[in-house]
C-alpha positions in Angstrom: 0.9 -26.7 -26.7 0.7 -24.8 -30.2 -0.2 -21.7 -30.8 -3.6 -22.9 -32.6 -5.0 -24.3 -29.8 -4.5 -22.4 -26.9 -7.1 -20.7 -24.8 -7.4 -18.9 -21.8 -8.4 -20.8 -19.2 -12.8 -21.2 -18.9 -13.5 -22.3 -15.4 -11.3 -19.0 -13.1 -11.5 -18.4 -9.8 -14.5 -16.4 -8.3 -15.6 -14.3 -4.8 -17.4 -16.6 -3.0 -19.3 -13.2 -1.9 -19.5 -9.6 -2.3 -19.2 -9.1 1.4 -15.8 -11.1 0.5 -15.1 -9.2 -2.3 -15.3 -5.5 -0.4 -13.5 -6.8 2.6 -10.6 -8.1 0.8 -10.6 -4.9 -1.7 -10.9 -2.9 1.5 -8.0 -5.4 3.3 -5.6 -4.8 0.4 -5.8 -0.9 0.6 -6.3 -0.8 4.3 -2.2 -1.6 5.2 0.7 -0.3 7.5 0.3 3.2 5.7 -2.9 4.5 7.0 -2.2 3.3 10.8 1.7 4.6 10.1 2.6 6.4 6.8 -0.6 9.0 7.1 -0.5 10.5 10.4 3.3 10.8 10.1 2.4 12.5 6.0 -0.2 14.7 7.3 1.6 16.1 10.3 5.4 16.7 8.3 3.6 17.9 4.9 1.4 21.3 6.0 -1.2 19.4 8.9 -4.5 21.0 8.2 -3.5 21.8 4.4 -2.2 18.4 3.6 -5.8 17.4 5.0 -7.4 20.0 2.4 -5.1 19.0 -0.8 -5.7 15.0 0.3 -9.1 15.1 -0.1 -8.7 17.0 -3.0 -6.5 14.4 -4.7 -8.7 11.7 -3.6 -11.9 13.3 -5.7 -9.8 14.3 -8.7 -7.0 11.2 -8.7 -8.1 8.7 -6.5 -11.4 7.6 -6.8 -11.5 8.0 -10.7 -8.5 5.6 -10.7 -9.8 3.2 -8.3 -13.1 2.9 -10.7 -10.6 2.9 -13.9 -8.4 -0.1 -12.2 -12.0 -2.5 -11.9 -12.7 -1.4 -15.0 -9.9 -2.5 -16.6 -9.5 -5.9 -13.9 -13.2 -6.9 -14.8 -12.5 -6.9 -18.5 -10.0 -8.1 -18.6 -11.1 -11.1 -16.3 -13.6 -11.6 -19.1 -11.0 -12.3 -21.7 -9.2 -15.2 -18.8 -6.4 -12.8 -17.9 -5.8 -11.7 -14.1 -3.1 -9.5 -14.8 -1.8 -6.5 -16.3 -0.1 -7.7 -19.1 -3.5 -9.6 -20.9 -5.5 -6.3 -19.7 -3.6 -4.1 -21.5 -3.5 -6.1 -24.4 -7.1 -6.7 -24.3 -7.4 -2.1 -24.7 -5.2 -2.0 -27.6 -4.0 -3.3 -30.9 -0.4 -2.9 -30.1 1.1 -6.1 -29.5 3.8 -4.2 -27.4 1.7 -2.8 -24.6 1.4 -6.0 -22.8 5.4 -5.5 -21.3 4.0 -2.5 -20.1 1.4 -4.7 -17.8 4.7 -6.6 -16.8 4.9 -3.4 -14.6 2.0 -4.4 -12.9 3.1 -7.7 -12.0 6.9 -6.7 -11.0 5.9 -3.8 -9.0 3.6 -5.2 -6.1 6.2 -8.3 -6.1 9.3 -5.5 -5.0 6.6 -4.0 -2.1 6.1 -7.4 -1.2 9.8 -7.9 -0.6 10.0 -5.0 1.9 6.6 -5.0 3.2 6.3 -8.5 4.7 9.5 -7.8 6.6 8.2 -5.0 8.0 4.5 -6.7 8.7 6.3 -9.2 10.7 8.2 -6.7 13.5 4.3 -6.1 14.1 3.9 -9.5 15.2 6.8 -9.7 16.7 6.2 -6.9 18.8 2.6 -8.3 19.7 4.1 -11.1 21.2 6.9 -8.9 23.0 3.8 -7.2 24.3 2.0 -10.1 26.0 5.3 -11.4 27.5 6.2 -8.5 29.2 9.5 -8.1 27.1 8.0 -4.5 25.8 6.9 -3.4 29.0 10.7 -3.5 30.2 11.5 -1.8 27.9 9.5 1.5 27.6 12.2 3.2 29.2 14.4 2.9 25.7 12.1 1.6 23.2 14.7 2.9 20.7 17.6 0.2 22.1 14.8 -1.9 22.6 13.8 -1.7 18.4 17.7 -1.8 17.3 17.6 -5.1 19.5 15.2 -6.4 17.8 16.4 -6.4 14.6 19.7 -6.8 15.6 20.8 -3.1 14.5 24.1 -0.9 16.2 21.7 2.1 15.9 23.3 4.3 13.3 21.8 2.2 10.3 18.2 0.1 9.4 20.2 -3.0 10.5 23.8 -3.2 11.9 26.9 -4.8 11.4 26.6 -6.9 14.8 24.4 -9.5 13.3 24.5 -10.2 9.5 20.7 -10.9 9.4 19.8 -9.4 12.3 18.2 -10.8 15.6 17.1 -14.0 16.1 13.6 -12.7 17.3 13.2 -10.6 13.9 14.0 -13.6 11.8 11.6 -15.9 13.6 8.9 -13.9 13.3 9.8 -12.9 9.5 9.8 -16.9 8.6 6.3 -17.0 10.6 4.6 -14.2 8.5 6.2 -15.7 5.4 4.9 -19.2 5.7 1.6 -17.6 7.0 1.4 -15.7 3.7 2.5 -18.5 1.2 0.0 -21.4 2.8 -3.0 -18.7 2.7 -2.0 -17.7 -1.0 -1.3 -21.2 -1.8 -5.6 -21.7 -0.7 -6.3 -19.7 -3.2 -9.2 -16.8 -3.5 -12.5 -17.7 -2.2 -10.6 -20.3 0.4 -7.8 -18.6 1.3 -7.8 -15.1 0.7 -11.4 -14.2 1.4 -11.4 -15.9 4.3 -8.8 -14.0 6.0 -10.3 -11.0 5.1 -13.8 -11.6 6.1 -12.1 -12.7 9.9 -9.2 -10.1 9.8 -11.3 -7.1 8.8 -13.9 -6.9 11.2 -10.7 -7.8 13.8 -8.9 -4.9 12.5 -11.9 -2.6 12.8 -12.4 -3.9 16.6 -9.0 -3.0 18.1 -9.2 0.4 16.2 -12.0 1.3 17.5 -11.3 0.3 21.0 -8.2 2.4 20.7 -9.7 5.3 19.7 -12.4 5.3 22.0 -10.3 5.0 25.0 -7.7 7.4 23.5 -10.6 9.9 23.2 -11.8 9.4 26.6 -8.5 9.6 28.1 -8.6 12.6 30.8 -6.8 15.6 30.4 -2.9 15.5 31.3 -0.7 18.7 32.0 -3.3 20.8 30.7 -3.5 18.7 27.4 -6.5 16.8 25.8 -6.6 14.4 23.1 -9.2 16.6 21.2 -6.8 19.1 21.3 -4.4 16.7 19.4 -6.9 16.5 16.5 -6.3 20.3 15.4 -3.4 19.2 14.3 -4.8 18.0 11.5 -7.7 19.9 11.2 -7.0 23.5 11.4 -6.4 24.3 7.5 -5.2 27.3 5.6 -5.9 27.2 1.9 -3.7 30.3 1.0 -0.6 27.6 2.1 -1.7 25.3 -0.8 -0.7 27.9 -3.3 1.1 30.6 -1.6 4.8 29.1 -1.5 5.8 31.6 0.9 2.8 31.3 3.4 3.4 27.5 3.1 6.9 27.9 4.0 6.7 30.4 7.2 3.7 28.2 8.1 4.7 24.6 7.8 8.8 24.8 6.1 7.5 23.3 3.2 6.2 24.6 -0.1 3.1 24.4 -1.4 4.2 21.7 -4.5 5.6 19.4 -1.6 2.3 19.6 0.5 0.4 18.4 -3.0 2.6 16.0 -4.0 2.4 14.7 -0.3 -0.9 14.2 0.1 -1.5 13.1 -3.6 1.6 10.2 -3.0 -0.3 9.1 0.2 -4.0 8.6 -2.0 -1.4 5.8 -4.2 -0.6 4.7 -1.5 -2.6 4.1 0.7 -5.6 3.2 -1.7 -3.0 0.8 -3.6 -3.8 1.9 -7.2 -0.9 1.6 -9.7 0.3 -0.9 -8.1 -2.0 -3.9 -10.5 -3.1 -5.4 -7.2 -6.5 -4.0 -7.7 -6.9 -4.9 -11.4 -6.3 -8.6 -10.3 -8.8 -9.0 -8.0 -11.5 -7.1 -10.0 -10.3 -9.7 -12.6 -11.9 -12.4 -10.6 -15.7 -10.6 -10.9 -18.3 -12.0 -13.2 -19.5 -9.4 -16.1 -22.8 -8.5 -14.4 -20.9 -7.5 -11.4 -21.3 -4.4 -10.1 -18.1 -2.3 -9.9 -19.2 1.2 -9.3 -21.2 1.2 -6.3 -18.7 -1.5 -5.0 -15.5 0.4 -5.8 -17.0 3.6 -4.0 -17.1 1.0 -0.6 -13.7 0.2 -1.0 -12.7 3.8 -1.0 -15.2 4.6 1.7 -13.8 1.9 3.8 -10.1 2.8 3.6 -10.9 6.0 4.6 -12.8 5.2 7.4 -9.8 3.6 8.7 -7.6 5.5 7.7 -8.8 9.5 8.6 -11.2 8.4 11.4 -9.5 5.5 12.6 -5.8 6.6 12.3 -5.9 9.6 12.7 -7.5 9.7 15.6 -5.5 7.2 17.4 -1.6 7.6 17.2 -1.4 11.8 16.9 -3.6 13.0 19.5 -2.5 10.3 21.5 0.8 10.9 21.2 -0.1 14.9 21.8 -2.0 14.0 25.1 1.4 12.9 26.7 4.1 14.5 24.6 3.2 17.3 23.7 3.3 19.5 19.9 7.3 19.0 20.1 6.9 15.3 20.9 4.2 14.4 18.1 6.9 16.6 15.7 9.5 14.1 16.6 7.4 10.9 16.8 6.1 12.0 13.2 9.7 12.2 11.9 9.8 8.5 11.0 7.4 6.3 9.8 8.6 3.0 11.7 9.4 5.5 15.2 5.9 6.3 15.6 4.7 2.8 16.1 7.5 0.7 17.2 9.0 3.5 20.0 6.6 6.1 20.8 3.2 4.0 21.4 4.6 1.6 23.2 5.8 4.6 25.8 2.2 6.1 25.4 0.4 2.8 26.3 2.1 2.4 29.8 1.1 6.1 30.4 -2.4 5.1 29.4 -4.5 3.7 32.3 -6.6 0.6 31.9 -10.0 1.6 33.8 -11.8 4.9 33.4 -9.8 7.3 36.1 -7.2 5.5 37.0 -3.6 5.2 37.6 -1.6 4.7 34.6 -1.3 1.1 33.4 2.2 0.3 33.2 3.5 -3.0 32.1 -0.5 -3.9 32.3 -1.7 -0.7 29.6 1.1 -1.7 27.3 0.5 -5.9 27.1 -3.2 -4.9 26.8 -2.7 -2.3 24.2 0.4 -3.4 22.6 -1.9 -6.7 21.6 -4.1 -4.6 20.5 -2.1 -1.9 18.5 0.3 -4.1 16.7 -2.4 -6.9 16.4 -4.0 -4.6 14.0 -1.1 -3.7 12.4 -0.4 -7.0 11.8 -3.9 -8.0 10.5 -3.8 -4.2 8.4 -0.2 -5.8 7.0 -1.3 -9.3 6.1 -4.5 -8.7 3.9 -1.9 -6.0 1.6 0.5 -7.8 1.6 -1.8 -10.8 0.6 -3.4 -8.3 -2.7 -0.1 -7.5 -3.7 1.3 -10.9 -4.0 -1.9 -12.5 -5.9 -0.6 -10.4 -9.8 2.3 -12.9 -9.2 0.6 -15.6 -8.4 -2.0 -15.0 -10.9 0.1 -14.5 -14.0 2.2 -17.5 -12.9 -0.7 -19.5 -12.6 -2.4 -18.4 -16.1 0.8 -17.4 -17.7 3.1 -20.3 -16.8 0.3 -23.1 -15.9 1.9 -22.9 -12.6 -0.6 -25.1 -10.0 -1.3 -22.8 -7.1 1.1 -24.5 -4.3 4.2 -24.2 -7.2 3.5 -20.5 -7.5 3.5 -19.7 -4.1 7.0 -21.9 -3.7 8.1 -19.6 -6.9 6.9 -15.9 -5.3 8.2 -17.1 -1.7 11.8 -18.2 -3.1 11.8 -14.9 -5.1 10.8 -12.9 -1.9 13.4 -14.4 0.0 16.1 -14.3 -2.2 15.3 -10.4 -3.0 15.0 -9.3 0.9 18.7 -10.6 2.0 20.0 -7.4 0.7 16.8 -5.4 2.4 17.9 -7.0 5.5 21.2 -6.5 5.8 22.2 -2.9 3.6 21.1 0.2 4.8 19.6 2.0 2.6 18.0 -0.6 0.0 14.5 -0.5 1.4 14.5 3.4 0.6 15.2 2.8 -2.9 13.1 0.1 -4.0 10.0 1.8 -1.7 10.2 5.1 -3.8 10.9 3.6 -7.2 8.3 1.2 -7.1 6.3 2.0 -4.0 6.0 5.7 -4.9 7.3 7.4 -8.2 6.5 3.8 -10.0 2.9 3.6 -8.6 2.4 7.6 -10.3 3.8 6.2 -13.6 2.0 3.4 -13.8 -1.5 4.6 -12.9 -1.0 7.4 -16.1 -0.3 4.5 -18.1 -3.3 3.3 -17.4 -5.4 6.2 -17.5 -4.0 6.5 -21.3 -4.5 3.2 -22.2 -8.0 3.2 -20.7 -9.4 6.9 -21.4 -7.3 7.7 -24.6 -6.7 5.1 -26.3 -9.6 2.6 -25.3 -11.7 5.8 -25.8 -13.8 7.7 -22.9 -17.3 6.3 -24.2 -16.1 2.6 -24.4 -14.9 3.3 -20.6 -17.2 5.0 -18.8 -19.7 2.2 -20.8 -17.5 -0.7 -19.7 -17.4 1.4 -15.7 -21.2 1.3 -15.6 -22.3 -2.1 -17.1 -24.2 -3.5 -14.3 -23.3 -1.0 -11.9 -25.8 -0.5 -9.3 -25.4 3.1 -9.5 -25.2 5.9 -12.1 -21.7 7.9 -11.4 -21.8 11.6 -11.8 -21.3 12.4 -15.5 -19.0 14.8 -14.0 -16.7 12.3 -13.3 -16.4 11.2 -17.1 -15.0 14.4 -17.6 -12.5 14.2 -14.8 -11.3 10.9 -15.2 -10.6 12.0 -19.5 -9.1 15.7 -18.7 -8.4 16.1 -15.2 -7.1 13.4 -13.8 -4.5 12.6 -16.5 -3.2 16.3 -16.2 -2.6 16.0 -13.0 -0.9 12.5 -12.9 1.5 14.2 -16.0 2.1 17.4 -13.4 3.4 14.9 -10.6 5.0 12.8 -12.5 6.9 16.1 -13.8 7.4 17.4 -10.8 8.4 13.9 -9.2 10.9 13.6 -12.2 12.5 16.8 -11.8 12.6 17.4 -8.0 12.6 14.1 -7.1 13.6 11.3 -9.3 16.2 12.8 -11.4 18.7 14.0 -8.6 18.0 10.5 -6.4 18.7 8.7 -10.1 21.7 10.7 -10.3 22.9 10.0 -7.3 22.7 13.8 -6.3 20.9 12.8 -2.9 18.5 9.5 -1.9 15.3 8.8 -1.2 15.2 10.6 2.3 16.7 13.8 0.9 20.4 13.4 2.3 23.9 12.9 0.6 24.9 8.9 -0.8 27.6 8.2 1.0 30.3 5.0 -0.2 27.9 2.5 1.5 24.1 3.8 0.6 25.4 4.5 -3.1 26.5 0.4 -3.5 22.8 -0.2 -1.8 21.3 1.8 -4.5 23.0 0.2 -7.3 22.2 -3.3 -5.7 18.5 -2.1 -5.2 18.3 -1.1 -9.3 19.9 -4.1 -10.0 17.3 -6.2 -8.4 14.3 -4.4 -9.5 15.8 -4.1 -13.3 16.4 -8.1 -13.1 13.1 -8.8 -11.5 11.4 -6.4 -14.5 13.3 -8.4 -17.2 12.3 -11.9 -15.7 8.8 -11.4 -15.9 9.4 -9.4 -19.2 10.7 -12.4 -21.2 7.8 -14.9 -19.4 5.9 -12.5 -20.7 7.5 -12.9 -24.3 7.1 -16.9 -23.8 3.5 -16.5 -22.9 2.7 -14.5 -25.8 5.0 -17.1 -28.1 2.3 -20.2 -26.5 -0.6 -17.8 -28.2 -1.5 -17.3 -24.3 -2.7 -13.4 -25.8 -4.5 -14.1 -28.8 -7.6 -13.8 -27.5 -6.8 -10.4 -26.3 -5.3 -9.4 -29.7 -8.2 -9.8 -31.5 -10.0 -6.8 -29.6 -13.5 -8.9 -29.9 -15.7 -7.6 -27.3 -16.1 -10.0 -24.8 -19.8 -11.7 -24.3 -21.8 -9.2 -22.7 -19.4 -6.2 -23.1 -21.0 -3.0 -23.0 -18.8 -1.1 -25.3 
């Protein structure tokens, strides 16, 4: 094909609904971090302050972005493109810009690689809970969770087995062929359809969860409304008196903000591109503002009321303030050791006698089911970039681009798997420090370059509601101050010693073993970037972003 006549592609993908469209924007920020990640954030990183600064960040950082992201997604939908790389072409003359958008392609790809490993020990764990495997083991869920992935309990995996258990790699093979054939359907048939069954499934077992954590009776002089204190019983002088925040909570104030402004990335999944693709797949008269304020409103429904109500006071009822401290020390120990001890202690009827092996197949099914459900629809979003810019970048039918994500996701996860200390490395450089970096690319590109009137025009062109001016002003000043302040404070607090090799990820000492993981872990994620970054180049060579270079307003562009 010449350069002459190439187009983007006319006839794209669409939602089959906007019910379809909010529940599968909801499904792909709704994940394993706001059943997991934000109890265990908001109970290390200053409790009742982390709850002030979150919802802080989420008015200054997180909603401006999330409207910024389907801003960007629906233009540059309008042009053909589905990903990052055509978008931010379509923003700017500079021909460079669009291996910039490669970010947003390679990026959700590496969480994918971790993420559906760990979304499958949820299913894995559902079915240990309905055939009593669990129950037998509450006694030492910890052996019970090295077993099952096959670990000597000093590491993430062990030397024992070299790809761990053969329960843990069933179930990973399970989620992984569940994912492809789904993404292999494609949007309105595959994707949407999940969400629109998985969502309201989700919501369910949530909400049976918390009501019967809530109505549990009191036990050694504990309730589970006095577990919710925890989080909301703030003190604002700890958000900017380091000393206060230190006696209070033995963590500064800078670390409580950056906490609570790393769990808004993530757990509302901008900067990651995932978003941007699938507002790619809107028409031009669809509305974006009044539908990316549901998406936000969902998530935090789910996440605030939903989880965290559910696994801290719960976890408080029966444990105690010095269990739900050590519970809370480990994302994966909270979920996958402590509930399953809390749901035999939990009785089954209203009054009763704990439920045993009973309470824990009963609510296992229904705790982990919803993790599972939460893990699938994110880790669906955050495949589709790749799919999409394989599909319009490559001409890649849908079935041959999921073959080509599923071979890259298993070919990348062998050294998750079976190296300690990989997963911590590829999680914070591109499921934390890279998702802060590339959301202020973004806001640039959008706000500065793309200008602030062309923006907030392109935001509200038929919107069904008028946004605050006052957020025009935020999202053009405030919010790309503050995403330069983490990224400098990430950079130097953060990033630069764990680059360095001065300490990893989790704040301790490389040792011989997690220093060859991190140099693996950079290895991958630098080959994964330059892959897509020469595609990118061959695209570009086929003319597959001309249309974008010629900054035409697309028909109907309110700019």
């Amino acid at each position: 094909m010449s350069t002459s006549d190439y187009a983007p592609p006319q006839e794209r993908e669409r939602w089959g609904s906007r019910l379809g469209l909010i529940l599968a924007m909801a499904g792909n920020a709704v994940g394993l971090g706001n059943f997991l990640r934000f109890p265990n954030q908001a109970v290390q990183n200053g409790q009742g302050s982390f709850m002030l600064a979150y919802f802080i960040c989420l008015f200054l950082v997180g909603i401006p972005l999330m409207w910024m992201e389907w801003g960007i997604g629906r233009r540059g939908g309008s042009y053909g493109y589905s990903t990052c790389p055509g978008m931010f072409q379509s923003l700017t003359r500079a021909k460079w810009v669009k291996y910039l958008g490669a970010l947003g392609v390679v990026m959700p790809l590496l969480i994918v690689v971790y993420y559906v490993y760990i979304e499958s020990w949820t299913l894995g764990y559902a079915a240990s809970a309905v055939t009593g495997e669990l129950a037998e083991a509450t006694g030492n869920t910890s052996a019970f969770f090295n077993t099952y992935l096959g670990a000597d309990g000093n590491g993430f995996l062990g030397n024992d087995t070299w790809i761990g258990s053969n329960k843990a790699l069933t179930f990973f093979l399970i989620t992984m062929v569940v994912n492809l054939w789904v993404l292999s359907r494609g949007l309105s048939k595959g994707i949407e359809i999940v969400a629109k069954v998985g969502m309201p499934v989700l919501l369910l077992c949530a909400i049976a969860l918390v009501a019967r954590v809530l109505t549990l009776d009191n036990y050694e002089g504990r309730s589970a409304l006095d577990g919710l204190a925890i989080y909301w019983n703030p003190e604002w002088r700890a958000l900017f008196d380091e000393s206060r925040a230190i006696e209070l909570y033995g963590k500064g104030s800078a670390a409580i903000w950056l906490a609570a402004a790393g769990q808004i990335f993530f757990t509302l999944s901008v900067g990651s591109g995932a978003i941007n693709t699938y507002s790619s797949y809107l028409t031009r008269e669809d509305d974006i503002a009044l539908t990316g304020l549901a998406t936000v409103s969902t998530n935090e429904f789910c996440e605030v009321v939903l989880g965290g109500t559910l696994a801290i006071p719960a976890a408080f009822l029966f444990f105690g303030l010095d269990g739900v401290m050590e519970a809370s020390s480990g994302n994966m120990g909270l979920a996958f050791k402590t509930m399953p001890r809390i749901f035999e202690n939990m009785p089954l009827g209203f009054g009763g006698e704990a439920g045993g092996a009973s309470g824990v197949a009963v609510y296992g099914l229904l705790w982990f089911g919803l993790l599972f459900v939460a893990g699938i629809t994110s880790s669906l979003a955050l495949s589709q970039p790749t799919m999409a810019f394989l599909e319009g970048a490559m001409g890649m039918t849908r079935r041959k681009a999921a073959l080509v994500v599923g071979t890259i996701i298993l070919i990348c996860v062998g050294p998750v798997i079976v190296l300690p200390g990989v997963l911590d490395e590829i999680d914070y450089w591109a499921g934390t420090f890279g998702l802060v970096l590339f959301s202020t690319i973004e806001v640039i590109l959008f706000m500065w370059v793309f200008r602030p009137s062309r923006a907030w025009g392109e935001i509200h062109h038929g919107a069904d509601i008028r946004i605050p001016v006052v957020f025009k002003w935020i999202m053009t000043y405030v919010t790309p101050t503050l995403l330069l302040w983490m990224l400098y404070r990430w950079g130097t607090t953060q990033a630069l010693p764990i680059l360095t090799f001065q300490n990893d990820p989790n704040g301790n000492a490389y040792d011989e073993a997690t220093r060859s993981a991190a140099y693996l872990a950079r290895a991958e994620m630098l080959a994964l970037f330059v892959f897509f970054a020469v595609l990118v180049g061959v695209a570009s060579k086929r003319g597959y972003f001309k249309r974008a270079e010629t900054l035409d307003s697309p028909e109907g562009s309110a700019t």
